[in-house]
C-alpha positions in Angstrom: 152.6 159.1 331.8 154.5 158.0 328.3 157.5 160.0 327.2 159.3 159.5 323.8 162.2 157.7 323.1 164.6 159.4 319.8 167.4 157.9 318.7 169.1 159.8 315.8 168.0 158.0 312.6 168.8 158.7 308.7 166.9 161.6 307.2 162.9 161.4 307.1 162.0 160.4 303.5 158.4 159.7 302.5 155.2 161.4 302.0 153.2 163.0 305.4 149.7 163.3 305.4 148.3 166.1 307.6 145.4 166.2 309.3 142.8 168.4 309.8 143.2 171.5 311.5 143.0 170.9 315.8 142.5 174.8 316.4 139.6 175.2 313.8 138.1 172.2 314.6 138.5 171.7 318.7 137.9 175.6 319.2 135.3 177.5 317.1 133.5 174.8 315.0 132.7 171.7 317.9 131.6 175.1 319.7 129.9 177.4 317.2 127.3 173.7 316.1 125.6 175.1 319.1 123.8 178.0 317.8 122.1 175.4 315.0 118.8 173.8 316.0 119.4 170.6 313.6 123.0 168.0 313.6 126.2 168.8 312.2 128.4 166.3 310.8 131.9 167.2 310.8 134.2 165.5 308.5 138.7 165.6 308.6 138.8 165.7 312.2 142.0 164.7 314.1 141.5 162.2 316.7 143.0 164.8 319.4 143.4 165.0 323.2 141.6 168.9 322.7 138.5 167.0 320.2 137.8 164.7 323.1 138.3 167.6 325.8 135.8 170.0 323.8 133.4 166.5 323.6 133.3 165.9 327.3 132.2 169.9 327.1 129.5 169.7 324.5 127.9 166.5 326.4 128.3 168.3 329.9 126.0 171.0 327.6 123.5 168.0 326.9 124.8 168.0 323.1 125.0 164.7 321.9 128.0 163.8 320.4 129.3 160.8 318.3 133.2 160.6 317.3 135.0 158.1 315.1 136.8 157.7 311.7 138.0 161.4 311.6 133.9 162.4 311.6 132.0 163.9 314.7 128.3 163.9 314.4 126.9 166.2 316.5 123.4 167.0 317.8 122.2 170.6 319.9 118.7 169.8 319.8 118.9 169.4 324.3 121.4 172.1 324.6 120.1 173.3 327.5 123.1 174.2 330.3 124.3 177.7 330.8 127.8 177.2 332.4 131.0 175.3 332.1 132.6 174.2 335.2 136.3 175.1 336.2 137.4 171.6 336.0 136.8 171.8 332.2 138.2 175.2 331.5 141.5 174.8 333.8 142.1 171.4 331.6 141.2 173.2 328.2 141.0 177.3 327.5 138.8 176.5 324.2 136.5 175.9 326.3 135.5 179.7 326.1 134.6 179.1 322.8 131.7 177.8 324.0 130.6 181.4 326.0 128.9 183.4 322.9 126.9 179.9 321.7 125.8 179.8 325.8 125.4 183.8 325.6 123.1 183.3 322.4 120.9 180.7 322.8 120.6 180.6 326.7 120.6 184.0 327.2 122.7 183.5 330.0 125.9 181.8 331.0 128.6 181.4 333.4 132.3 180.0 332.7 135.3 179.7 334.7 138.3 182.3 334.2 140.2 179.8 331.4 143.6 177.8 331.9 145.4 176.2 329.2 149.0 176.2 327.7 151.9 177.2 330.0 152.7 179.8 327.4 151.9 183.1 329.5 148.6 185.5 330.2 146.0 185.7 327.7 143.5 187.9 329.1 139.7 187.7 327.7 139.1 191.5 328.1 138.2 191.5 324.4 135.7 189.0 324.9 133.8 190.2 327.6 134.1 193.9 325.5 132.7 192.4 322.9 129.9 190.8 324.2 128.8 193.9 326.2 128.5 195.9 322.9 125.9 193.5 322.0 124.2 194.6 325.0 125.0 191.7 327.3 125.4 192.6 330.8 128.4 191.3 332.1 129.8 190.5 335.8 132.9 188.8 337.3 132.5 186.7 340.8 134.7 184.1 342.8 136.5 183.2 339.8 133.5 182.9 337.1 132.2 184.9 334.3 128.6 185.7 334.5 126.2 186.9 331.4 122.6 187.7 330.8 120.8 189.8 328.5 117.3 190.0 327.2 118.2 190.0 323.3 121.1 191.0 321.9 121.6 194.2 319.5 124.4 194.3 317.0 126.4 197.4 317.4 129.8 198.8 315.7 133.0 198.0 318.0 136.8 197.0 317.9 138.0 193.9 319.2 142.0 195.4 318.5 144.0 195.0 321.5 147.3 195.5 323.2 149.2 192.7 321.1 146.9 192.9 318.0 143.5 191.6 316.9 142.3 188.5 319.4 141.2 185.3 317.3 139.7 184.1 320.5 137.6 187.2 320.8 136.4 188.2 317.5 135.3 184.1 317.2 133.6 184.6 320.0 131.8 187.6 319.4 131.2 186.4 315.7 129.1 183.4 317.0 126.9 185.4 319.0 126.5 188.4 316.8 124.9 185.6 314.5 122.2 185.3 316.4 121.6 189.1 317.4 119.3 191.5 316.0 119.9 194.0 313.0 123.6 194.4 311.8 127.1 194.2 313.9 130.6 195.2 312.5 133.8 193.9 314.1 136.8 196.2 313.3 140.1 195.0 314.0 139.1 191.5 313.6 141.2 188.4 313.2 142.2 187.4 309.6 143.8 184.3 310.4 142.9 180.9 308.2 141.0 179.1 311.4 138.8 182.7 311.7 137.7 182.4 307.6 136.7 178.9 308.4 134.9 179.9 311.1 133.3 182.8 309.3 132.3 180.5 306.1 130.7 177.4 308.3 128.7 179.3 309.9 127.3 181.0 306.5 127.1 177.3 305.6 124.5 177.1 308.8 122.5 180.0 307.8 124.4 183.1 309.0 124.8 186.4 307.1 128.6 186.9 307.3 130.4 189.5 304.8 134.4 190.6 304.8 135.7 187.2 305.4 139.1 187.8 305.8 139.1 191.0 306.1 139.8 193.0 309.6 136.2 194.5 309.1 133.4 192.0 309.4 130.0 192.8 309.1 127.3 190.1 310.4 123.3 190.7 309.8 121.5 188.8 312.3 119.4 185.8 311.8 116.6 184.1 313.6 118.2 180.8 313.8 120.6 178.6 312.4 120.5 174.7 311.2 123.1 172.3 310.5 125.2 171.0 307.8 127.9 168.7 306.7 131.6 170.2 306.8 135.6 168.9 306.1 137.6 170.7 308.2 140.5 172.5 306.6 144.1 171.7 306.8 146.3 172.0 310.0 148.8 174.6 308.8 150.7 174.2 312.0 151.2 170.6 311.7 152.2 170.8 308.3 155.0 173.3 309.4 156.1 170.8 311.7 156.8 168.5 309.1 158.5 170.8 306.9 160.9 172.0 309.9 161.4 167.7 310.3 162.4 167.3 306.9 164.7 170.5 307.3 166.3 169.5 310.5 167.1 165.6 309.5 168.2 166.6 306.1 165.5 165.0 304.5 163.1 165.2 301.2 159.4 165.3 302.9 156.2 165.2 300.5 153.4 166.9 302.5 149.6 166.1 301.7 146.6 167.6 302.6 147.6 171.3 303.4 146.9 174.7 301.8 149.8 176.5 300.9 148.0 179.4 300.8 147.5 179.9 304.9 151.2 179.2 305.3 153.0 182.3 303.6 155.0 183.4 306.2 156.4 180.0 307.1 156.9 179.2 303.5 158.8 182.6 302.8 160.8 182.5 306.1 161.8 178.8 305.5 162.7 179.8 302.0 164.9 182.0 303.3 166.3 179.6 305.6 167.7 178.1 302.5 164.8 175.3 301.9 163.4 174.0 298.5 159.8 173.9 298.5 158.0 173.1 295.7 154.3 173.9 295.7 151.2 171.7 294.4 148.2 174.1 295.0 145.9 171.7 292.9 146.9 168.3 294.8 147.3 170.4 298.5 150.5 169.4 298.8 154.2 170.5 299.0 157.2 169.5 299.0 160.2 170.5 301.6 163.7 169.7 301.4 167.4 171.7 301.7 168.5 173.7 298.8 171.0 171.5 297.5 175.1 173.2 297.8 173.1 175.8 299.7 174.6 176.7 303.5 171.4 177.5 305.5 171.4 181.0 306.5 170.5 182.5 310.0 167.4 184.2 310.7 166.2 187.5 312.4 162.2 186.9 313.1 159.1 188.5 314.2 156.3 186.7 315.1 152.4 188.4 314.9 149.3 188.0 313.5 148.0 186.9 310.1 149.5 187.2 307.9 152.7 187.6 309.9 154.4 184.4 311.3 152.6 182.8 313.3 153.5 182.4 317.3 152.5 178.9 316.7 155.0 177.6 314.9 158.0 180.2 316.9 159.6 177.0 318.6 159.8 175.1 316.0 162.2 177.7 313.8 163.7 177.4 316.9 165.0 174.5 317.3 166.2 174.5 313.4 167.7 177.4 314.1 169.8 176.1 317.0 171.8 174.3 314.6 172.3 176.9 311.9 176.0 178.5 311.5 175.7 181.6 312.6 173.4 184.1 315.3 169.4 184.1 315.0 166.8 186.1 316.8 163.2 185.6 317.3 161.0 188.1 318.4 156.8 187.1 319.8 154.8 189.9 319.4 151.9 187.7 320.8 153.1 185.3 323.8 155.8 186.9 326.0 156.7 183.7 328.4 156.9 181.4 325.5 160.1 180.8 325.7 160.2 178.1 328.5 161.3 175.2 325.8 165.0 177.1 325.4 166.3 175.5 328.5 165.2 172.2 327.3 167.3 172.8 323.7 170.4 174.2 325.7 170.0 170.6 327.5 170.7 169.6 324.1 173.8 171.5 323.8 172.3 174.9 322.0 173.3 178.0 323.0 169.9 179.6 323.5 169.1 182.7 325.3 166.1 184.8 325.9 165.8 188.9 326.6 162.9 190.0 327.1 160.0 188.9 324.6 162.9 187.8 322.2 165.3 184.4 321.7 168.9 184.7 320.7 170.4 181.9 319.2 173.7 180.7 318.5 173.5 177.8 316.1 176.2 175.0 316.9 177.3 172.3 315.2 174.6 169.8 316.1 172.5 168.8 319.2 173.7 165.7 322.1 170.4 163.6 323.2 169.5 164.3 327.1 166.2 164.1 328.8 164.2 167.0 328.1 160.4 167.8 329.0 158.1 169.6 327.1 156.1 172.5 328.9 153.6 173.2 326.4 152.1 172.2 323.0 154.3 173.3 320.4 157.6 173.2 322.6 156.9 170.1 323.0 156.6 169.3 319.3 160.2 171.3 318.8 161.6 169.5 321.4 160.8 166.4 319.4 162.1 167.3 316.2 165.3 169.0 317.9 165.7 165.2 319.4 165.5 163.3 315.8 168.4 165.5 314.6 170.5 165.0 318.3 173.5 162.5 318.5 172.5 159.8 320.6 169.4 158.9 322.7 167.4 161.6 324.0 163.8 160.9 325.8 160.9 163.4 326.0 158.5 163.7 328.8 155.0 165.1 329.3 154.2 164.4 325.7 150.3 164.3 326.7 151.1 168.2 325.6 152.3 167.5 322.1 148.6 164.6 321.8 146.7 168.0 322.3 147.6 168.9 318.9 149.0 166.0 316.7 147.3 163.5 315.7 149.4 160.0 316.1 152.2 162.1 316.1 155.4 159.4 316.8 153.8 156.9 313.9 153.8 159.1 311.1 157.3 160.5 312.1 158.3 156.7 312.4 156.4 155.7 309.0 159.2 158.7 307.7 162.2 157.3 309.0 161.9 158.3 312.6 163.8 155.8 315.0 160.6 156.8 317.7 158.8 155.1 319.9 156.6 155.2 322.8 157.5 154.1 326.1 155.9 154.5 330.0 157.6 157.0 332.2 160.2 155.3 334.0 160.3 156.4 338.0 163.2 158.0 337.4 166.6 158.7 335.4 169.4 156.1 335.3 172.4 157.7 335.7 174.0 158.8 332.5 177.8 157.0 331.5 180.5 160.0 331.9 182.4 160.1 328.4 185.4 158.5 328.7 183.1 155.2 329.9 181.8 154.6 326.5 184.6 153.1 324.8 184.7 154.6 321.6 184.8 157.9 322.9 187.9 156.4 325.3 189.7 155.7 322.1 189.4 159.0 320.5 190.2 161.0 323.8 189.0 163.5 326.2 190.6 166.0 324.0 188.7 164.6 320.9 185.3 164.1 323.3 185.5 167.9 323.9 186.2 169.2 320.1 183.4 167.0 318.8 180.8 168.7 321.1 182.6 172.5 320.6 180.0 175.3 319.7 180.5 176.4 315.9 
């Protein structure tokens, strides 16, 4: 395994461009090209650890698949298997995307109960409730999910649950209401960005899909579906992750290729924050930097669905909130055990604390480098950032987490400034000089050693 090294560098200057979006393109579109009987071509997608994951799916579904220069050509013309091993869905939960494209054109399927991040339960009740309102019988044995039906009927239901509307769900039932006879309605359905895109490629393949972006959508059946060329939208996430990098270094980022429009939440909550951000709706781009003579001010925040903040990007306010004067709070409405990462930034010196389904934070003066380890996607991808702002060296581990989701991810922060780089995982962990060995420190003192690391 690789890990990053971060040393603390000058501010990241420069323009970022972001990629496409990794939870549109990995998740419902690779997935949803199976319900067409001709090729796709899929243009602006990010060379991911998830895009080749979902491939290995598709061609264990005898798609054929062809991936390089940001483009996937693929073909469902064999698509013939109705089941996706456990080996597949423990490594990736996306994977279930592929159930309601099985469900549709098969007319039968079996998955395995889905892994994925460390980042808490995420039940598929709404799936499966979903898919039996289109008159699919459904069963669960020895750890699978079993389907059949004999034609589906499109019916009126809700896909609202517990914690909100389920993108996972209404995507799923979306794909295979496509295909289903006379008219379905999904109430309570996902609005988020990744949902629309889903909604509008699949009218590009032939579907009947009206209320796009709404939380009603209403879907008239079709015989069948062909294929089409399609650029897959922005990554909003990724280009919140750059706008929290040029926050926490202090730096002056230009951001290309994003729509400000799917980002309102972050934008208003960073704005708050105390950032400058200047938008460019007709070049997709934006521009991110501190307020200048403005003292960043502590946040209380609530994480939900769109348009609320997104959970997504939760861990990275985070770590720019561990070194803002004054006390923060950050309530998920969506992922209760997402919180792992906050041990790793108090390894950093934060004073981070979590109660219940919220994070209290204490914003210090700055964060000391240490080893830290990244326990899921976006943690890891705060964990990073949190590092380029850290006095000193600090290394983080398992970063095959944060190459699920960012494409190239230590060279674009490097072409910015970063002082990043890539390294293999060493066996284990020299052991770290105490204070008074490093001789500048010896010069200015225990005493001194101890104020300069002093919570605010």
């Amino acid at each position: 395994m690789d890990k990053y090294v971060i040393d603390r560098g000058e501010p990241l200057r420069g323009t970022a461009f972001i990629s496409g979006s990794k939870n549109a393109a990995s998740c419902p579109l690779m997935c949803a090209i199976l319900l067409a009987e001709t090729p796709t071509v899929l243009e602006n997608v990010p060379d991911l650890r998830d895009i080749r994951s979902m491939k290995l799916v598709l061609e264990h579904l005898n798609a054929r698949v062809e991936h390089g220069n940001n483009r996937l050509v693929i073909d469902p013309t064999d698509f013939d298997t109705d089941w996706v091993p456990y080996e597949m869905m423990s490594q990736m939960r996306a994977s279930m995307y592929a159930f309601g494209p099985m469900i549709a054109r098969q007319r039968r399927a079996a998955v395995s109960k889905p892994g994925g991040c460390n980042i808490g339960s995420r039940p598929i009740d709404l799936h499966l409730k979903g898919f039996r309102a289109l008159g699919v019988e459904m069963v669960e044995r020895a750890g699978y999910v079993h389907a059949r039906h004999n034609g589906m009927v499109g019916s009126e239901m809700s896909l609202l649950g517990a914690n909100g509307p389920s993108v996972g769900a209404t995507c799923n039932v979306l794909m295979a209401a496509a295909l289903a006879q006379g008219r379905t309605i999904i109430h309570g359905a996902a609005r988020e960005p990744e949902v629309q895109e889903l909604a509008r490629f699949l009218n590009a393949m032939g579907a009947r899909i009206s209320g796009i972006g709404s939380a009603t959508l209403t879907i008239d059946g079709v015989e069948s579906l062909h294929g089409t060329t399609w650029r897959v939208m922005p990554d909003r996430i990724e280009a919140a992750t750059f706008a929290v990098a040029a926050l926490i270094t202090d730096g002056d980022l230009l951001l290309r290729g994003v729509d400000p429009g799917d980002m309102g939440a972050t934008l208003t909550e960073l704005l708050r924050w105390g950032a400058e951000i200047t938008v460019m709706q007709e070049d997709q781009a934006l521009r991110v930097r501190r307020m200048p003579g403005q003292t960043p001010e502590p946040l209380d925040l609530v994480t939900g669905p769109f348009p609320e903040l997104a959970t997504d990007v939760q861990p990275l306010f985070a770590a720019l909130l561990g070194i803002t004067p004054g006390l923060s709070r950050i309530e998920d409405r969506i992922y209760q055990d997402r919180f792992l990462y906050l041990a790793e930034l108090n390894r950093l010196g934060g004073q981070f604390a979590q109660v219940g389904n919220a994070a209290t934070i204490r914003g210090v003066r700055g964060y000391d480098g240490a080893a830290i380890m990244a326990s899921d996607l976006r943690a890891g991808a705060a964990l990073t950032l949190a590092a380029l702002a850290a006095r000193g060296q600090s290394t983080v581990r398992r970063i095959y987490h944060v190459e699920r989701g960012y494409e190239q991810f230590e060279r674009k922060l490097a072409a910015l400034g970063a002082r990043i780089r890539r390294e293999a995982e060493a066996e284990a962990t020299p052991r770290p000089p105490a204070p008074w060995e490093d001789a500048r420190e010896s010069a200015m003192g225990l005493a001194a050693v101890a104020d300069e690391v002093a919570p605010a």
